[in-house]
C-alpha positions in Angstrom: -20.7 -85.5 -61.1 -20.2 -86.5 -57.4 -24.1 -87.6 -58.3 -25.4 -83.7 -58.1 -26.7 -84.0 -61.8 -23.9 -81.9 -63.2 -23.3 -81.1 -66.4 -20.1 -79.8 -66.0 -17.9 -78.9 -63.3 -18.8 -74.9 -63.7 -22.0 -73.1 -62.1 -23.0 -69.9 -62.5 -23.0 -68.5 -58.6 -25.8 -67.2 -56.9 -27.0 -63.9 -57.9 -24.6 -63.2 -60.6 -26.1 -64.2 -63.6 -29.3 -62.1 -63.1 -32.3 -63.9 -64.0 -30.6 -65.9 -66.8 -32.0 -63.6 -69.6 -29.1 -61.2 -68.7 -26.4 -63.8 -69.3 -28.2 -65.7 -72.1 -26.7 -64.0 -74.8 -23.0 -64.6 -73.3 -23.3 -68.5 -72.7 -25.6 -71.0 -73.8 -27.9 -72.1 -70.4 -28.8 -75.4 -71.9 -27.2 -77.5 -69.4 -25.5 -75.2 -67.6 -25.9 -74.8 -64.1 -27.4 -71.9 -62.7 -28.3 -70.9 -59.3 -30.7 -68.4 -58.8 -30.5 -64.9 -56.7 -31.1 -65.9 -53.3 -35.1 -65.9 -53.1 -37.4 -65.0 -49.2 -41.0 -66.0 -49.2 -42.1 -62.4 -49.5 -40.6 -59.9 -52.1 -37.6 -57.7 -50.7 -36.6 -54.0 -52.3 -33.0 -54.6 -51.1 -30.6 -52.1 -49.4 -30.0 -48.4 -50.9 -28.0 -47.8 -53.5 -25.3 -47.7 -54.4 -25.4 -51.4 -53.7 -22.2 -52.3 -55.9 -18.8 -50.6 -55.2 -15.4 -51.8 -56.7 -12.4 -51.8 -55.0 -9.1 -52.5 -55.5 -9.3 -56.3 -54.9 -12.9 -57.2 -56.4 -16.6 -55.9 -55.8 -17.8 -54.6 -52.3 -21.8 -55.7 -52.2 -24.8 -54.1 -50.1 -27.6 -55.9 -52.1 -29.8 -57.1 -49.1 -31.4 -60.0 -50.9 -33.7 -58.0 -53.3 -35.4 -60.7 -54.7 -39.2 -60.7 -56.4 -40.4 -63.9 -53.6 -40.5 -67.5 -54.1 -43.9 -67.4 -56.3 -43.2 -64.5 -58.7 -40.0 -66.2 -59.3 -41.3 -69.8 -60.3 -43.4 -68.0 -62.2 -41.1 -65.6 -64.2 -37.9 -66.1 -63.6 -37.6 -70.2 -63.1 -40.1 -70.9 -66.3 -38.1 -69.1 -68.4 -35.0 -70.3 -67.0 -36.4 -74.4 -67.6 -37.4 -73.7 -70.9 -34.1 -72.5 -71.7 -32.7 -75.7 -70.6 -30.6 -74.6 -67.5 -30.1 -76.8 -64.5 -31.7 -74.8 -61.7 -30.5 -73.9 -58.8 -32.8 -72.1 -56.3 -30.6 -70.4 -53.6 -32.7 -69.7 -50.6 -32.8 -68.1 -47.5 -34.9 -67.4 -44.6 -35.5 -65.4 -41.0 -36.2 -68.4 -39.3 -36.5 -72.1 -39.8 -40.5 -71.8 -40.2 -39.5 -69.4 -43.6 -36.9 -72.3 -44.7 -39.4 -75.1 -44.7 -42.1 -73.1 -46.3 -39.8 -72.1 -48.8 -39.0 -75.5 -49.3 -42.3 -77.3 -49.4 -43.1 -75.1 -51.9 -40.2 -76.0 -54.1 -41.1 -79.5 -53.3 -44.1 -79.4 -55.5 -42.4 -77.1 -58.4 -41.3 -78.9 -61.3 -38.2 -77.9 -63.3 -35.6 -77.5 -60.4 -32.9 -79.8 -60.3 -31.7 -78.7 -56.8 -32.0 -76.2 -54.0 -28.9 -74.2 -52.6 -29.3 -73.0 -49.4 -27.2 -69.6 -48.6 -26.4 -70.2 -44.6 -23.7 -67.5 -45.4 -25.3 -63.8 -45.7 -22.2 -62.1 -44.4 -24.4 -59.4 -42.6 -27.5 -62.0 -41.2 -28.8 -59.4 -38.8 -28.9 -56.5 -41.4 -30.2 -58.8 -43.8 -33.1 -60.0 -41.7 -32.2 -63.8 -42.0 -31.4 -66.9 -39.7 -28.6 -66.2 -38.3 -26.6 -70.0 -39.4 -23.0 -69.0 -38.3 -22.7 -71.4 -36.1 -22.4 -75.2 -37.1 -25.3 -76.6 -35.3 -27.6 -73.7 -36.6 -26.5 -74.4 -39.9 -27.1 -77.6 -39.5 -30.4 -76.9 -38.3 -31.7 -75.3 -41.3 -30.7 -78.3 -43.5 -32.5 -80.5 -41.6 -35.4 -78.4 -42.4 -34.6 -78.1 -45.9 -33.7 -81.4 -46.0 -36.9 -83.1 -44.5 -39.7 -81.1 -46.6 -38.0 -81.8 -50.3 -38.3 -85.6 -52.0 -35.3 -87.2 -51.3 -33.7 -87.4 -54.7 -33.5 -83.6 -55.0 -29.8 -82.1 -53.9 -29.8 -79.5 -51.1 -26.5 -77.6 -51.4 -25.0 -76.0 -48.2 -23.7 -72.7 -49.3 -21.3 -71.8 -46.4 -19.4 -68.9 -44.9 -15.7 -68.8 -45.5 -15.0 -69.1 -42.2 -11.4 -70.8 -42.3 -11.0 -71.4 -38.1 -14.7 -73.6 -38.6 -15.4 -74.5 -41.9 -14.7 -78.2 -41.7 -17.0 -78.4 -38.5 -19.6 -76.6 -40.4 -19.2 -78.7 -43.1 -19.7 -81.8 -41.1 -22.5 -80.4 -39.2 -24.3 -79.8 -42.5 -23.5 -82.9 -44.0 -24.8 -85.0 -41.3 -27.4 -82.6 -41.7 -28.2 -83.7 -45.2 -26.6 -81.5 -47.5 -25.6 -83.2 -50.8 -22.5 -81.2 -51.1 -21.0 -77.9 -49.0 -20.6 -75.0 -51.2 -17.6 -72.8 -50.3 -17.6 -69.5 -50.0 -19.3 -66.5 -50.4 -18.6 -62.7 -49.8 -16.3 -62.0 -46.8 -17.8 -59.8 -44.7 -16.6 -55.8 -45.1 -18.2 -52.7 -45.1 -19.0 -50.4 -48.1 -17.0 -46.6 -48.3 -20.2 -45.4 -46.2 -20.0 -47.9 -43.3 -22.9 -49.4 -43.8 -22.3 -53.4 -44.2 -21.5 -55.1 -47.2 -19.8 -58.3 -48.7 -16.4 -58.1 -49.9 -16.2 -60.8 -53.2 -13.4 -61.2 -56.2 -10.0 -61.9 -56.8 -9.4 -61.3 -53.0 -11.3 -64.3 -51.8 -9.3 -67.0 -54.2 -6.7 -68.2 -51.9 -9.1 -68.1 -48.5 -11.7 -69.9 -50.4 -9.2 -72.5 -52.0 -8.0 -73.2 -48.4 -11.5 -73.8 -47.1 -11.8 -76.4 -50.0 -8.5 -78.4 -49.3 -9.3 -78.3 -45.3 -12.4 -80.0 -45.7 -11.6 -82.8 -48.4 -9.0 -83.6 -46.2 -11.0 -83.4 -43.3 -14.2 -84.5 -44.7 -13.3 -87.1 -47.6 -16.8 -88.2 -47.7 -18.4 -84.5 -48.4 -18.8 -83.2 -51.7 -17.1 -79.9 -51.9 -17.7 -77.1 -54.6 -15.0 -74.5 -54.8 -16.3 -70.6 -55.2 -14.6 -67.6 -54.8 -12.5 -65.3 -57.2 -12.7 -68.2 -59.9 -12.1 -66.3 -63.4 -10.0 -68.4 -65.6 -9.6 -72.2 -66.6 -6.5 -72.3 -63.9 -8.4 -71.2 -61.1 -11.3 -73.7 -61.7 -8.3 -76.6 -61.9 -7.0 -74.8 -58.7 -10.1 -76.0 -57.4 -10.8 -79.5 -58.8 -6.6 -80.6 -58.3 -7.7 -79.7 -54.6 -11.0 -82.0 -54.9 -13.4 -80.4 -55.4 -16.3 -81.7 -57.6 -16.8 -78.3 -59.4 -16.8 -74.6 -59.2 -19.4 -71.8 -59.0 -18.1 -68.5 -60.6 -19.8 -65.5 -59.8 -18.3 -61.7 -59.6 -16.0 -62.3 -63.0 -19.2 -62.6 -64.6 -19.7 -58.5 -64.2 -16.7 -57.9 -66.0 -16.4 -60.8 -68.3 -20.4 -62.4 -68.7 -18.5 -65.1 -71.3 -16.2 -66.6 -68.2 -18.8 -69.2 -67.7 -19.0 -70.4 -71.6 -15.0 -70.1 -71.6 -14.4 -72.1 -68.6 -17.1 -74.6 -69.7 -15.3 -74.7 -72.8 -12.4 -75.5 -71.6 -12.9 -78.2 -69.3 -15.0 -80.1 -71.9 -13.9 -83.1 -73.0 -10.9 -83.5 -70.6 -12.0 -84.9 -67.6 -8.5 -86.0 -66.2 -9.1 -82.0 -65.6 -12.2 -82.4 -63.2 -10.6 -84.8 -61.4 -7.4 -83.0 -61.4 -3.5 -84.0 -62.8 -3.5 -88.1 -63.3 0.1 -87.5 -61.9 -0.7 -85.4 -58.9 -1.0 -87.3 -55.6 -4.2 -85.3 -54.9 -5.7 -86.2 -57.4 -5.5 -90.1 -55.6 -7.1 -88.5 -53.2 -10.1 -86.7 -55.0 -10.6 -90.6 -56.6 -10.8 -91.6 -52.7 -12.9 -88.5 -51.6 -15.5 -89.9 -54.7 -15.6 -93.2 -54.1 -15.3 -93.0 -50.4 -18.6 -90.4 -50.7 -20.8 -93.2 -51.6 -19.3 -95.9 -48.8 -21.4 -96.6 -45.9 -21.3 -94.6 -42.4 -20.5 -97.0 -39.6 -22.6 -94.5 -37.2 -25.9 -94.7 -39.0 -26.4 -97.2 -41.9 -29.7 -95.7 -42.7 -29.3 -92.5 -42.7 -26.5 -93.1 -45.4 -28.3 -95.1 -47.2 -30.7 -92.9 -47.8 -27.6 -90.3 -48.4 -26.5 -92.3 -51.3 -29.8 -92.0 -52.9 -30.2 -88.4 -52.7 -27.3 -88.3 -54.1 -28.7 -90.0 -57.4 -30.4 -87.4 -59.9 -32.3 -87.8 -62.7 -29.9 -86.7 -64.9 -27.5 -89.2 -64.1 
């Protein structure tokens, strides 16, 4: 799919299926994609509770990356998640580009993973303690790190900020960067009942992440694009794909409804005139274009995209 290895068009979004033992009885994981909590080299305790608040629109989150550290994770979490047959995802994050590369030389050598996600969009960076990526060429930045310490058939995913007056120059910066595919969006930023900073995710980000998706595949037809934000039922996912993307990540239904991913999943099997979107619709021309176009060369640098189109190509193709 869009040569990322995919299964199916639906991924379980960072941090919201818990360490994959949580969501196991729920959905089958073999084959499913799932990214990981976003993991630091060190362990973090995360902010103080309460860390989850609803409101009236979705989930208001103050989790500050709590996370058990890159190597109690591989060996936990990510074993248990292999031998359960998932498609790992390992969302990272770091304070500086020195963290990103160690994370990622690390992950280098670990076998099991079928990509890394990088999250360049922490809506709170300076709270959270990480790289600050919101603007392009920072973003960019990391990927390049990312990009240059992992073997080049492994896809880096650029998780980005739904930032809707610079997404598609983000997405451009990150591409040239590197990045397999851009990832859009995450929590908006917001603040909890308290004051203290938090991430606003749910129904309320649909729309704003949807636009972000159709700005950049018409913008960008030669980036992959995976749609995420308020994603709960079979429609929204096809509100994403008619759009062109190449899939979906769902991630706050899953604390209300854990069987969202095996329904979606479900329902898309089988019909792929749905991942591609409506045979009739005149968008889904252009998601056929977007594809094919995302393997042609780049007139700028020949190389450089020749050595795209192979990191495009995983394994599981």
């Amino acid at each position: 799919m869009s040569g990322l290895g995919l299964r199916s068009p639906v991924m379980v979004a960072s941090g919201c299926g818990g360490t994959g033992r949580e969501l196991a009885p729920f959905t089958d994981l073999d084959g499913l994609a799932f990214v990981t909590r976003t993991l630091t080299s060190g362990a973090r305790s995360g902010g103080p509770t309460p860390r989850l608040v609803e409101s009236p629109s979705g989930f208001l989150n103050a989790v500050g990356l709590h996370n058990p550290g890159l190597t109690v994770f591989c060996e936990t979490e990510l074993r248990w998640l292999v031998r359960a047959g998932a498609q790992v995802f390992v969302s990272i994050a770091g304070s500086s580009l020195a963290e990103y590369a160690e994370l990622s030389r690390s992950l280098g050598r670990t076998p099991g993973i079928a990509g890394v996600e990088v999250n360049l969009s922490v809506p709170d960076p300076e709270g959270a303690g990480v790289f600050d990526a919101r603007e392009p060429y920072l973003a960019a930045s990391a990927i390049s790190v990312v990009r240059r310490e992992l073997p080049r058939d492994l896809p880096v995913l650029a998780k980005l900020r739904l930032d809707v007056s610079r997404a598609v120059e983000t997405a451009r910066a990150v591409s040239e960067a590197g990045a397999s595919a851009v990832v859009l969006g995450n929590a908006l930023p917001a603040a909890m009942p308290d004051g203290r900073p938090a991430g606003l995710s749910g129904p309320a980000l649909r729309p704003v992440a949807l636009r972000c998706v159709l700005e950049v595949v018409r913008a960008l037809p030669g980036v992959a694009v995976i749609g995420a934000g308020g994603v709960e039922s079979t429609d929204h996912a096809r509100e994403h794909l008619r759009a062109g993307a190449v899939a979906v990540q769902v991630g706050t239904a899953l604390l209300h409804d854990p069987t969202t991913v095996s329904r979606l999943v479900s329902d898309l099997a089988g019909a792929p005139h749905l991942v591609r979107g409506s045979d009739s619709d005149h968008r889904d021309q252009h998601h056929h274009r977007d594809l094919h176009d995302h393997h042609a060369p780049d007139p700028h640098d020949p190389g450089r995209d020749h050595d795209r189109r192979t990191d495009l190509r995983s394994p599981a193709e």
